[in-house]
MDAnalysis code that builds the backbone (N, CA, C; Angstrom):
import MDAnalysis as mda
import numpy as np

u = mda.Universe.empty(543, n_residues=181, atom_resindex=np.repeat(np.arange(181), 3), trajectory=True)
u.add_TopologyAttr("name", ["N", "CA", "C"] * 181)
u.add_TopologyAttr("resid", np.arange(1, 182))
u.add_TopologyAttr("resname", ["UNK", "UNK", "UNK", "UNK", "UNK", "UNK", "UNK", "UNK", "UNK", "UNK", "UNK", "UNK", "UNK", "UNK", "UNK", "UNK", "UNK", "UNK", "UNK", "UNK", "UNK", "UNK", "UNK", "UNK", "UNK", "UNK", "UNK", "UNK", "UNK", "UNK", "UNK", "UNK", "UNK", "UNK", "UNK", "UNK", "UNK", "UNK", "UNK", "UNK", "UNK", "UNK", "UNK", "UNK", "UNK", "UNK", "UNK", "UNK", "UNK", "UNK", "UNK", "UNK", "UNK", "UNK", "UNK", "UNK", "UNK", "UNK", "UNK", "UNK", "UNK", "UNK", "UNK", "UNK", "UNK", "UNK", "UNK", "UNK", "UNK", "UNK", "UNK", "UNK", "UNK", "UNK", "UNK", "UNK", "UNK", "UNK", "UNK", "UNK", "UNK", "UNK", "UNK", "UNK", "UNK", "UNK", "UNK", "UNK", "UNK", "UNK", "UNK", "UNK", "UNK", "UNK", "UNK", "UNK", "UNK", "UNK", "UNK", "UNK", "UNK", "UNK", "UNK", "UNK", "UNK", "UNK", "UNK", "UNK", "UNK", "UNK", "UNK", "UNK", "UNK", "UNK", "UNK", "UNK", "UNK", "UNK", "UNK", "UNK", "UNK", "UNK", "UNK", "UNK", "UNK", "UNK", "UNK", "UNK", "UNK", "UNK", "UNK", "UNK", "UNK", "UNK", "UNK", "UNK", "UNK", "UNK", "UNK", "UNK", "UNK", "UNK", "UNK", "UNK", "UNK", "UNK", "UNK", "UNK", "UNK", "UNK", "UNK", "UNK", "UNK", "UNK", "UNK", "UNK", "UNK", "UNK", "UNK", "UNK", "UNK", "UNK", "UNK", "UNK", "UNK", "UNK", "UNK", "UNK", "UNK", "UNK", "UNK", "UNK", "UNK", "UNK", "UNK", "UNK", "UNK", "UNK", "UNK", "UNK", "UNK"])
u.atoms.positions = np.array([
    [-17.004, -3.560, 46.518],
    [-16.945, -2.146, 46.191],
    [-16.112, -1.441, 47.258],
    [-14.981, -0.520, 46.302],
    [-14.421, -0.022, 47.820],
    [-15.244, 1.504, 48.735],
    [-14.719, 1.347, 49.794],
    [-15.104, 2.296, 50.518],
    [-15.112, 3.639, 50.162],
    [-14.452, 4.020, 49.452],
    [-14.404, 5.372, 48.461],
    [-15.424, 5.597, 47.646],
    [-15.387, 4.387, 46.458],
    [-17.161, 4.562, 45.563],
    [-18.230, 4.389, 46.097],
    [-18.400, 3.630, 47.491],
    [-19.545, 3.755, 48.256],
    [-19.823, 4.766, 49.165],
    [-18.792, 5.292, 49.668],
    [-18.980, 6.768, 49.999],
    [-19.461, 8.226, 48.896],
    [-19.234, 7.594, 47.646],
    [-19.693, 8.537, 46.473],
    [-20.746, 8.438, 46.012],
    [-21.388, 6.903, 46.236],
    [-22.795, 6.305, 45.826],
    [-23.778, 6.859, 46.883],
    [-23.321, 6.543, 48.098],
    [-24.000, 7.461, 49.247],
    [-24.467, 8.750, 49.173],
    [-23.444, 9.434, 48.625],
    [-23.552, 11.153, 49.198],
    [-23.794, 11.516, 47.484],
    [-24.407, 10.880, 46.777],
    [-24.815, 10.976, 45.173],
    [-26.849, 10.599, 45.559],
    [-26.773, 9.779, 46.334],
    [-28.027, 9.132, 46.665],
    [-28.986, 10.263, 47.481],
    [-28.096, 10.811, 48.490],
    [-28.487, 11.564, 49.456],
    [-29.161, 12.960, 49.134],
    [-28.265, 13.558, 47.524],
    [-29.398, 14.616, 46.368],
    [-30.287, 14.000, 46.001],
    [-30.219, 12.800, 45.666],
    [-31.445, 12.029, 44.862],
    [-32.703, 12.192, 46.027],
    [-32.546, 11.412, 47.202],
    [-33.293, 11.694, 47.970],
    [-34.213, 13.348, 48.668],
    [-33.384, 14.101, 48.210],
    [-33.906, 15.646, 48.286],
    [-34.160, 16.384, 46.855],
    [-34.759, 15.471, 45.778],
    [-35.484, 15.821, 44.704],
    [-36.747, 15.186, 44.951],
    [-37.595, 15.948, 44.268],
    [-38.669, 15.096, 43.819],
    [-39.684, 16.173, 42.273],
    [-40.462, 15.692, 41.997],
    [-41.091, 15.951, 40.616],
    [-42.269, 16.845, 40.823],
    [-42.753, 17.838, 40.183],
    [-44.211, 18.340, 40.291],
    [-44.444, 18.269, 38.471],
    [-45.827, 19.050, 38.697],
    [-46.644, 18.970, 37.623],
    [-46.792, 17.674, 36.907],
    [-47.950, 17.859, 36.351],
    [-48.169, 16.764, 35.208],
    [-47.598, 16.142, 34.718],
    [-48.040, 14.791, 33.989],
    [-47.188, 14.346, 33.058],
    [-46.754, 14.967, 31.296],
    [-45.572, 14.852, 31.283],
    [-45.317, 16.123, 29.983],
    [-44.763, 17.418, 30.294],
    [-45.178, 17.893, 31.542],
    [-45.058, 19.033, 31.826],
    [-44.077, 18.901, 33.049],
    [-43.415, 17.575, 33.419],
    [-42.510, 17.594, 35.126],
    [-41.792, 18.558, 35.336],
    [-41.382, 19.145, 36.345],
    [-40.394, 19.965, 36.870],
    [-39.530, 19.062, 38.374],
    [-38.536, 18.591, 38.044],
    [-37.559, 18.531, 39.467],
    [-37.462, 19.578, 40.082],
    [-38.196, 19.329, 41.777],
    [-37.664, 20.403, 42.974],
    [-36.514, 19.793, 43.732],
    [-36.054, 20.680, 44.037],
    [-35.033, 20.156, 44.965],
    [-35.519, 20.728, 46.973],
    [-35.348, 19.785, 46.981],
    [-35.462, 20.168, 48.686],
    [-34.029, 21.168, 49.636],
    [-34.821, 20.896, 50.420],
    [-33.538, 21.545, 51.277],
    [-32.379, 21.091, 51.782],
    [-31.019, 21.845, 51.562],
    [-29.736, 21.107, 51.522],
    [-29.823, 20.655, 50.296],
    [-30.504, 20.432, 49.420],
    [-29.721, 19.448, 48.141],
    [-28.682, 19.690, 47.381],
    [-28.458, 21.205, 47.612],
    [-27.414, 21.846, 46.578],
    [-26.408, 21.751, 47.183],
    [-26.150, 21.908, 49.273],
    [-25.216, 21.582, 49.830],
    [-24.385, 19.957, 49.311],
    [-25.665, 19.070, 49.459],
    [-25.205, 17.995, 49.160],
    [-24.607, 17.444, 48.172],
    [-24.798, 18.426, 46.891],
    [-24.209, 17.991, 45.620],
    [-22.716, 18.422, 45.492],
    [-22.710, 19.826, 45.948],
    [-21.115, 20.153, 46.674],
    [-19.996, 19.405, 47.439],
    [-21.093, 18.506, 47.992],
    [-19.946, 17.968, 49.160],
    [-19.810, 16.342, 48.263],
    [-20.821, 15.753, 47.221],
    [-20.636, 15.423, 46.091],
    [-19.027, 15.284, 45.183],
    [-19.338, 16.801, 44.771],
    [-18.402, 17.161, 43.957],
    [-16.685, 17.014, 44.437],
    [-17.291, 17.592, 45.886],
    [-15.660, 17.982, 46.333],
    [-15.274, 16.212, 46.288],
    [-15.827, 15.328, 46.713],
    [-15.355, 13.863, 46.892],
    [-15.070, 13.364, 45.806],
    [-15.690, 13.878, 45.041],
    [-15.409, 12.549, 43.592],
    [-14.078, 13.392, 42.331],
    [-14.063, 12.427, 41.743],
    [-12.584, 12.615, 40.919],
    [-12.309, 14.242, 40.249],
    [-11.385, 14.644, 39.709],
    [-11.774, 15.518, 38.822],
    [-12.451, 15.075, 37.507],
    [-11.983, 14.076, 37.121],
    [-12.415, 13.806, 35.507],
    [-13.117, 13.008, 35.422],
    [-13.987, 12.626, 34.264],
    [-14.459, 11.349, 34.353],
    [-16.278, 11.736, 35.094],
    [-16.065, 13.261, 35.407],
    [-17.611, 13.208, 36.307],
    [-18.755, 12.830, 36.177],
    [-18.688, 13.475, 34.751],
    [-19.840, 12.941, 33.955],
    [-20.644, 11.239, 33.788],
    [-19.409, 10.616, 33.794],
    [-19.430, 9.317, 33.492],
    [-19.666, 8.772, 34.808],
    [-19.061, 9.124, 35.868],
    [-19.406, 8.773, 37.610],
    [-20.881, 9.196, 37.966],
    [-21.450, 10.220, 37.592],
    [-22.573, 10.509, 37.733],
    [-23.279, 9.584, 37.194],
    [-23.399, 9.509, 35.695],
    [-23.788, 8.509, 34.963],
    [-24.288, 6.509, 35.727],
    [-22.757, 6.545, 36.096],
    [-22.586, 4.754, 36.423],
    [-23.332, 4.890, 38.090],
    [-23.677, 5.811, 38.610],
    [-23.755, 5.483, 40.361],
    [-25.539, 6.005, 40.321],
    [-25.499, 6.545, 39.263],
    [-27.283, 7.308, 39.301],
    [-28.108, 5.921, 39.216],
    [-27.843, 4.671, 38.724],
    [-28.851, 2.892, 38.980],
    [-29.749, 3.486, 37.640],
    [-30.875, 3.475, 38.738],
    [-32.562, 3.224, 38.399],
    [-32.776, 4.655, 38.425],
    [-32.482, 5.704, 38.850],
    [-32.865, 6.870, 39.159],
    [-33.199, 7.168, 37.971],
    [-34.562, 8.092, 37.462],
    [-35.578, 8.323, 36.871],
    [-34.388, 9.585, 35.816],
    [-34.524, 9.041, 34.311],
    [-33.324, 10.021, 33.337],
    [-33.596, 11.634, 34.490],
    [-34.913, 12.058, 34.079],
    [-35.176, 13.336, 34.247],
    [-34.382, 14.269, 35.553],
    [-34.131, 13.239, 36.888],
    [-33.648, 13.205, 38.156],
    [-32.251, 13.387, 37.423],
    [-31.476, 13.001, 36.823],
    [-30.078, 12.700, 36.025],
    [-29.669, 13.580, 35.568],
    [-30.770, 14.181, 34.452],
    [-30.660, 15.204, 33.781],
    [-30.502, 16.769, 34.682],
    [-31.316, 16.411, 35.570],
    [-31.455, 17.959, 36.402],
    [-30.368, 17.904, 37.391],
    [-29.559, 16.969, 37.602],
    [-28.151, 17.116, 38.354],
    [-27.188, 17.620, 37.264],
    [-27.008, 17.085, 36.369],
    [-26.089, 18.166, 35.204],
    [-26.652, 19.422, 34.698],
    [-28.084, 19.276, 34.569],
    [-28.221, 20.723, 34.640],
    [-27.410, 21.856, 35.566],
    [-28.030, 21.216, 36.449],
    [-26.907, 22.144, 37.906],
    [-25.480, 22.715, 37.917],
    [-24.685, 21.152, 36.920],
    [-23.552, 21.410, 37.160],
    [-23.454, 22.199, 36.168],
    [-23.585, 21.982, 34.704],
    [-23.237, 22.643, 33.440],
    [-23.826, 24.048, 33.696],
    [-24.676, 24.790, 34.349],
    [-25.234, 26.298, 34.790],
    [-24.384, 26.597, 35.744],
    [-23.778, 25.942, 36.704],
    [-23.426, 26.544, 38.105],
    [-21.656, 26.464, 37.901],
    [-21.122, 25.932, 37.199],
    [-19.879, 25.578, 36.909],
    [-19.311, 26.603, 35.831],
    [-17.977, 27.156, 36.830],
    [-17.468, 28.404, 35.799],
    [-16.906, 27.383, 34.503],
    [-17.115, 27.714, 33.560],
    [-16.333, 27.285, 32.213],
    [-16.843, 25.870, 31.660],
    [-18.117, 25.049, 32.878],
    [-18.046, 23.649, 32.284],
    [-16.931, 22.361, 33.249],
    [-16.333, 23.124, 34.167],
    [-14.966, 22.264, 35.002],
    [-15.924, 21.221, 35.234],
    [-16.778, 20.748, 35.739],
    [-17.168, 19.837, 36.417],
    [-17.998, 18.673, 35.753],
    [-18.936, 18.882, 34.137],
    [-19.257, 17.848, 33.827],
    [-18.856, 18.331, 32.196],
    [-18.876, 17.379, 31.635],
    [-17.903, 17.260, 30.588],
    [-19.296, 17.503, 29.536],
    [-20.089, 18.747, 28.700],
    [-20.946, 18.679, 27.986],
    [-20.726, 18.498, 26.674],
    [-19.959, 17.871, 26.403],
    [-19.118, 17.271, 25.003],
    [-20.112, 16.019, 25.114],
    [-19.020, 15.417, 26.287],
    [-19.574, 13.802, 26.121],
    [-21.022, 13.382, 26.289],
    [-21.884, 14.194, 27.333],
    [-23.547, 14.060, 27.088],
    [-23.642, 14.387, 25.725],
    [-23.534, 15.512, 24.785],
    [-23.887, 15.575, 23.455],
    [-23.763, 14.287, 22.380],
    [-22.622, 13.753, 23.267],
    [-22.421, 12.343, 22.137],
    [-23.692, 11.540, 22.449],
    [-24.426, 11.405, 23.545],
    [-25.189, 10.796, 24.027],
    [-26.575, 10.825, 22.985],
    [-26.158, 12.002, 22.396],
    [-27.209, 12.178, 21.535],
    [-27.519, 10.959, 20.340],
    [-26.459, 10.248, 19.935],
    [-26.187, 9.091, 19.325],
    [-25.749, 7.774, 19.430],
    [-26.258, 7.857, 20.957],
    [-26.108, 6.619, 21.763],
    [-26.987, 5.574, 21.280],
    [-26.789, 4.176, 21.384],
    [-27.760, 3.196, 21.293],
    [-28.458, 2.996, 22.733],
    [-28.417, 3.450, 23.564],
    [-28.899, 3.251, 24.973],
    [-29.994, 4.428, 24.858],
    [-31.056, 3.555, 25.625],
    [-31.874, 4.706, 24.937],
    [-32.355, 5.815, 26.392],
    [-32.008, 4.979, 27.971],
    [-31.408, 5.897, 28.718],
    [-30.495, 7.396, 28.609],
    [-29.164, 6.936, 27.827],
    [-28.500, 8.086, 27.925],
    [-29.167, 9.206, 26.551],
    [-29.759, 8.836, 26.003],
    [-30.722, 9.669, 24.738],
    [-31.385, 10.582, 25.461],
    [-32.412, 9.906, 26.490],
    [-33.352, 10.327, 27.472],
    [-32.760, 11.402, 28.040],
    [-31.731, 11.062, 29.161],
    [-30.925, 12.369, 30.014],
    [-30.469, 12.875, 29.036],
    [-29.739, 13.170, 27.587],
    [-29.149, 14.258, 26.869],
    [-30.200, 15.008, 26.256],
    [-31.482, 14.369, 26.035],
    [-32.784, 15.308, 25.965],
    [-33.445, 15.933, 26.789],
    [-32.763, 16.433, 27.947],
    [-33.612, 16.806, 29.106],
    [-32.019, 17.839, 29.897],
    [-31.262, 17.729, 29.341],
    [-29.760, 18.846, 29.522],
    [-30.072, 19.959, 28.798],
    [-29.790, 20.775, 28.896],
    [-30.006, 22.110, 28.267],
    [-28.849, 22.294, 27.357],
    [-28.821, 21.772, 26.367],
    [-27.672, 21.496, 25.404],
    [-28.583, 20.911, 23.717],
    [-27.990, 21.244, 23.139],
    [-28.544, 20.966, 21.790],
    [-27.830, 20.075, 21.424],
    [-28.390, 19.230, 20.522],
    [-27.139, 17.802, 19.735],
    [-26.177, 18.724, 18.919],
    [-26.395, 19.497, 18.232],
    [-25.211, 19.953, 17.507],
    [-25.081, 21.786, 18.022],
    [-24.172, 22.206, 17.249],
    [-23.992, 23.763, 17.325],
    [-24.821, 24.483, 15.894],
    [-24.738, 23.285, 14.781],
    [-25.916, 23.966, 13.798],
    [-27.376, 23.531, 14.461],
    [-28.564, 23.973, 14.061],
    [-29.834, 24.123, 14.491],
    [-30.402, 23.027, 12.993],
    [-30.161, 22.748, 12.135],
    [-30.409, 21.969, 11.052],
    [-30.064, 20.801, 11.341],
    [-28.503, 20.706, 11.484],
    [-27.994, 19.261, 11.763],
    [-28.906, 18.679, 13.189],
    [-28.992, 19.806, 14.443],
    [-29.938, 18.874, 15.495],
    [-31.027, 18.560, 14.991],
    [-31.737, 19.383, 14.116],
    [-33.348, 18.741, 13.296],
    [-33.210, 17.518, 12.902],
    [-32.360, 17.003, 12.035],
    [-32.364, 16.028, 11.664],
    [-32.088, 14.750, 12.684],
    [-30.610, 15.483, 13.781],
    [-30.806, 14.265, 14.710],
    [-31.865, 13.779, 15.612],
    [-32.681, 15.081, 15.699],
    [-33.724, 14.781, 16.576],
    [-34.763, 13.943, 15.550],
    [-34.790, 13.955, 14.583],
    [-35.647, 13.278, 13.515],
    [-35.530, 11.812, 13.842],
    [-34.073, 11.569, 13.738],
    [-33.449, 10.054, 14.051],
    [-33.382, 9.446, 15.112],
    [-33.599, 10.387, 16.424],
    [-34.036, 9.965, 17.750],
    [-35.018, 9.091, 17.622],
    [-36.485, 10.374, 17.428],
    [-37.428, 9.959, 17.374],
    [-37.816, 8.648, 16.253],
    [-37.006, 8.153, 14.841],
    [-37.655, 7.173, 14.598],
    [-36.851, 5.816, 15.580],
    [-36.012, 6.205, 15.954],
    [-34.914, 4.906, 16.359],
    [-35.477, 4.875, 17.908],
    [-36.216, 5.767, 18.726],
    [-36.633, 5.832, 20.232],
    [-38.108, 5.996, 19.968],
    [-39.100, 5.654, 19.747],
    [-40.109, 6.528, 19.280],
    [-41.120, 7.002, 20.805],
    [-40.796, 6.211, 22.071],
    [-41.323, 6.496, 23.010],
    [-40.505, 7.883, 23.477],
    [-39.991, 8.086, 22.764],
    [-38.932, 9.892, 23.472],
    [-39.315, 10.583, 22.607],
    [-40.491, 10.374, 21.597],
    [-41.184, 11.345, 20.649],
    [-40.929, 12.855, 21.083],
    [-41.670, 13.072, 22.644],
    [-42.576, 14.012, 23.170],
    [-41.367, 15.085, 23.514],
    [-40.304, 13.990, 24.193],
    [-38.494, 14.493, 24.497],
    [-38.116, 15.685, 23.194],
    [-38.581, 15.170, 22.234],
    [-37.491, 15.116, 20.674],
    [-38.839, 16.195, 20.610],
    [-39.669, 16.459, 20.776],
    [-40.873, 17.920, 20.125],
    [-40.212, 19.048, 21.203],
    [-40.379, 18.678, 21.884],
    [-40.066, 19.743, 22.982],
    [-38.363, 20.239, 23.169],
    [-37.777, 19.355, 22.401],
    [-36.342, 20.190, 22.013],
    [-36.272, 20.614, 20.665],
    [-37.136, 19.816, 19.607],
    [-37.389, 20.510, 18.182],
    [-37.874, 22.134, 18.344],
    [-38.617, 21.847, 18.941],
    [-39.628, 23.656, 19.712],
    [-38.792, 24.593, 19.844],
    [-37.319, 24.206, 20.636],
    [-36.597, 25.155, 21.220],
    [-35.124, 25.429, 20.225],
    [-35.414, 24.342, 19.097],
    [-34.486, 24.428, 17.559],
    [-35.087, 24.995, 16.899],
    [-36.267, 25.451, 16.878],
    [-37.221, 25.918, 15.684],
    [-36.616, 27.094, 15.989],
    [-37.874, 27.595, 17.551],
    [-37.015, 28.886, 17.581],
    [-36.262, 29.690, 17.681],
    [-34.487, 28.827, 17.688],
    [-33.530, 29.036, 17.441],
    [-32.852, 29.871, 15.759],
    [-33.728, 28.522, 15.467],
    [-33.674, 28.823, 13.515],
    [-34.059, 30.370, 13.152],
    [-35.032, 30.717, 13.956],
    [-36.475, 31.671, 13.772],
    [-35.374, 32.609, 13.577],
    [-34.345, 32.836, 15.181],
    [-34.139, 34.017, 15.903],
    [-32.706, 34.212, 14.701],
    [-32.246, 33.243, 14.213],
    [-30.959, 33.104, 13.468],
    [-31.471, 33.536, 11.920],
    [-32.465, 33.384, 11.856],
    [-33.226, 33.823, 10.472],
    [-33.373, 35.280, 10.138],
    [-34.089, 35.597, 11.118],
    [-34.530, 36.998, 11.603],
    [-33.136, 37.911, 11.613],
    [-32.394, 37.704, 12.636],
    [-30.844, 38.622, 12.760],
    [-30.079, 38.421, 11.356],
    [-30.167, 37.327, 10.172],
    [-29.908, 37.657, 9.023],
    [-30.845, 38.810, 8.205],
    [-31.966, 38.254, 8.460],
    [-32.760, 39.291, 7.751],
    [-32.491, 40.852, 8.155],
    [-32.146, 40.507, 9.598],
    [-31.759, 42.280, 10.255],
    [-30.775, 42.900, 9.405],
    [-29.739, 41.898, 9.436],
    [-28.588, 42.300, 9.050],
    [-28.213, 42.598, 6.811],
    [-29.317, 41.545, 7.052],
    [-29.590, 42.120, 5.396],
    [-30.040, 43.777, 4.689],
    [-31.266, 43.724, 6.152],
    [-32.361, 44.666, 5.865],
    [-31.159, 46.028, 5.945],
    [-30.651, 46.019, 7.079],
    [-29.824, 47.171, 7.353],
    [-28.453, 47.300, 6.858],
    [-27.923, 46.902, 6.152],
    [-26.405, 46.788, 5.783],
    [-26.512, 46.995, 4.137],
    [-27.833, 46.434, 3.688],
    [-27.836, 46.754, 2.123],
    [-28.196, 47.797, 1.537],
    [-27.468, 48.619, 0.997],
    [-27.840, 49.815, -0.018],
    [-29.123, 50.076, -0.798],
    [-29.704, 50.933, -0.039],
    [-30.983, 51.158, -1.111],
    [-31.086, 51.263, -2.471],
    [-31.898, 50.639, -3.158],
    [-31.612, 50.866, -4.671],
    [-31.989, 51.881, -5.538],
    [-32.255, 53.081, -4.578],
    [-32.465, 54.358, -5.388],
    [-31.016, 54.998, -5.215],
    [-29.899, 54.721, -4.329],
    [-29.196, 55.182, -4.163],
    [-27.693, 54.557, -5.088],
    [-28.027, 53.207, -5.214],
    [-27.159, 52.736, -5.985],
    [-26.261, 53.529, -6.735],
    [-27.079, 53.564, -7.880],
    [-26.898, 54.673, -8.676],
    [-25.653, 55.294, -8.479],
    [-26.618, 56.437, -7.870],
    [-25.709, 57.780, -7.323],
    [-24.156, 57.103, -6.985],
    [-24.061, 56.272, -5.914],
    [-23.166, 55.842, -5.392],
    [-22.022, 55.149, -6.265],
    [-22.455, 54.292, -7.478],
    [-21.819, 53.995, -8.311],
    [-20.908, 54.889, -9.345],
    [-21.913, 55.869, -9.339],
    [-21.135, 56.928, -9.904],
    [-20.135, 57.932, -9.505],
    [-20.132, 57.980, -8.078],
    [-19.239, 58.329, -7.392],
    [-18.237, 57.707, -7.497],
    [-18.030, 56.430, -7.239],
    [-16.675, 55.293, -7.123],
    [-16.277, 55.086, -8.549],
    [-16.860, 55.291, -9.918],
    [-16.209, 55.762, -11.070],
    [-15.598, 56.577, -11.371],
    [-15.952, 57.813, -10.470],
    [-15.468, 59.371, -10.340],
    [-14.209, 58.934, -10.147],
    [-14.445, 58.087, -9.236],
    [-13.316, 58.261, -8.195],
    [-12.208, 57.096, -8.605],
    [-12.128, 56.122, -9.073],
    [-11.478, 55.628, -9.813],
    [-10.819, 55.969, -11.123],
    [-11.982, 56.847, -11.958],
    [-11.104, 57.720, -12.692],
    [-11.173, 56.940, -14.042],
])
């Protein structure tokens, strides 16, 4: 291994080492200790431009998805525009046969698709093809539901308020006959 990727495996290891997990099981939260965010910086500045995602990916080993997941969290929130990890290619992850990279793309703050239907269903297919990431696949269904809800609702807004009352119809129709002539 050259001295370059082991200098990246190092100072990739060295955040790992300033995380750790609270709460329950079901309920984990990654903390980060102190310096960790320095360390992911000095991370970033070392390793390639492109490809980050995938470097993160290949140097993270054994490290626990959730630990994985909450380093791209970081980047995909803290990164103007997305420059730094590529949230395309985790989404593909969503249809991975590895059931690792399933794991970390269920635990990114990213949905499998941009429709809220089409992720229902993929999360459907997670869960029969992973069935131990059940709990993964409820707890992002939860946050598709009430996606659906809020996308439901602002139609209904937009129904409720934009459509012509039907006592007024009428009237109104008869105007634009007037007026057509």
């Amino acid at each position: 291994m050259s001295t370059r990727i082991q200098a990246l495996k190092d100072q990739l290891e060295k955040v790992y080492a300033l995380m750790g997990v609270t709460g329950r099981r079901g309920q984990q939260r990654v903390v980060f200790g102190e310096g960790a965010f320095g360390e992911l910086l000095q991370f970033i500045d070392m390793a390639p431009d492109d490809k980050l995602t995938d470097l993160i990916y290949r140097m993270s080993g054994d490290h626990p998805p959730l630990f994985i997941a909450a380093v791209f969290n970081i980047l995909v929130w803290s990164a103007e525009s997305g420059e730094t990890v590529d949230v395309e290619e985790i989404a593909e992850w969503f249809y991975s046969d590895q059931a690792k990279k399933v794991e970390i793309a269920l635990q990114v703050d990213i949905f499998p698709s941009n429709s809220m239907e089409e992720s229902q269903r993929i999360l459907t297919e997670i869960e029969r093809k992973f069935p131990h990431l059940r709990q993964l696949c409820a707890d992002l269904k939860a946050e598709v539901d009430h996606r659906l809800e809020e996308e439901e609702s602002w139609a209904k807004y937009r129904r409720d308020t934009f459509e012509m009352p039907k006592e007024m119809t009428g009237s109104i129709l008869n105007i634009i006959r007037d007026i057509k002539g």
